[in-house]
C-alpha positions in Angstrom: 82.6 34.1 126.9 79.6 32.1 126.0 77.0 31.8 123.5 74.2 34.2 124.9 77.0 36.5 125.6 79.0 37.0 122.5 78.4 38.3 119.2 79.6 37.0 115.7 81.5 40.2 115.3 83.4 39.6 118.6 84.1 36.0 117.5 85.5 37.4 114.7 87.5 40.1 115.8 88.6 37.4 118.0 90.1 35.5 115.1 91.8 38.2 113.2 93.2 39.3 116.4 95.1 35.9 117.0 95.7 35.7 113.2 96.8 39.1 113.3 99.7 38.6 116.3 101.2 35.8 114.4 101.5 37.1 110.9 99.3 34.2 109.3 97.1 36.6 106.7 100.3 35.9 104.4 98.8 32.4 104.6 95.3 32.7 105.3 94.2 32.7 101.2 90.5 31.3 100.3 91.8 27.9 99.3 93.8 27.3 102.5 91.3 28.2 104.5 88.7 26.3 102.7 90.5 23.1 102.8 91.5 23.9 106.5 87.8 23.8 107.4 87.6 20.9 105.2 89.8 18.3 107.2 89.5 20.1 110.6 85.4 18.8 109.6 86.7 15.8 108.7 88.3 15.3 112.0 85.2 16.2 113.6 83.3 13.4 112.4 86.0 11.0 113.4 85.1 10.3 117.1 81.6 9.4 115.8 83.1 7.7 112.8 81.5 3.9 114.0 79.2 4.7 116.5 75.1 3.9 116.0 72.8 6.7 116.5 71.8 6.1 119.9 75.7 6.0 121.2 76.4 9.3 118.8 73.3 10.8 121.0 75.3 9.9 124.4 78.2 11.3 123.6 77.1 14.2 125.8 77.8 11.9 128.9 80.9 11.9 128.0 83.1 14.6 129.3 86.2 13.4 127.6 84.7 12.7 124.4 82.5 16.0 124.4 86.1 18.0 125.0 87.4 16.2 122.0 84.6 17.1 119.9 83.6 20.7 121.3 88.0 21.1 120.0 87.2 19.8 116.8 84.1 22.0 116.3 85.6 25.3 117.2 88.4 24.7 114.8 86.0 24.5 112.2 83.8 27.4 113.3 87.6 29.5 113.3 88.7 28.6 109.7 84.9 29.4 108.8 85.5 32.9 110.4 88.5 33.1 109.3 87.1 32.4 105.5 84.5 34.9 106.4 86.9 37.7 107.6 89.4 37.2 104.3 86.3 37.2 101.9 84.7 40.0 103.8 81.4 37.7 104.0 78.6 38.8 106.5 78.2 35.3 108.0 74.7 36.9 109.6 73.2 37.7 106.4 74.3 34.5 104.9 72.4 32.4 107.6 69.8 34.4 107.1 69.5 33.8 103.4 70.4 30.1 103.3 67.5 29.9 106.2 65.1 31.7 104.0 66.2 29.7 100.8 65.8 26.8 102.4 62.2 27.2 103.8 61.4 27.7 100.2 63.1 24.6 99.4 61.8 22.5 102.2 58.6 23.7 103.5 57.6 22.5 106.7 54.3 21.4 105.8 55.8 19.0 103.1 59.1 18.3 105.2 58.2 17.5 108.8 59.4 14.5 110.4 60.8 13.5 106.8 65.2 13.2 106.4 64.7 13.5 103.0 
């Protein structure tokens, strides 16, 4: 299963599938999952928590700390999905949105090059 080769919907089905087999829906109510995605975030920005750019950048030569993070991360893209399937959002069209809202916002013209 990689990137090119799976689809949103699969990732999702995915999700409610192993949600699903252990009876966590009970559970799984907007709040929980939005604080969920909240710490298991937070936890993904400890292992960069006191490093300077540059050594944040060359964390991807480091097999031990990129296993740690690439965990972190997919916990948070599963409670996002899992948000997503509860609240019946279509993640796609969302993106897709927030994109477009946000080339309105931030034009590239006026933007480029520029963190703020």
């Amino acid at each position: 299963m990689t990137d090119s080769q799976t689809t949103l919907a699969e990732l999702r089905r995915l999700i409610d599938a192993f949600v699903e087999r252990r009876d966590w829906r009970q559970f799984h109510t907007p709040k929980n999952l939005a604080m969920s995605l909240a710490i298991e975030a937070a936890e993904l920005m400890e292992p960069f928590q006191w490093l300077t750019p540059e050594e944040s950048r060359n964390v991807a030569g480091q097999p031990e700390l990129m296993e740690h993070v690439a965990e972190e991360l997919a916990d948070v893209l599963c409670y996002a999905l899992s948000l997503a399937n509860v609240l019946q959002i279509d993640l796609a069209a969302a993106v897709r949105d927030k994109v477009a809202k946000n080339e309105r916002k931030y034009p590239a013209e006026d933007f480029r090059g520029r963190a703020k």
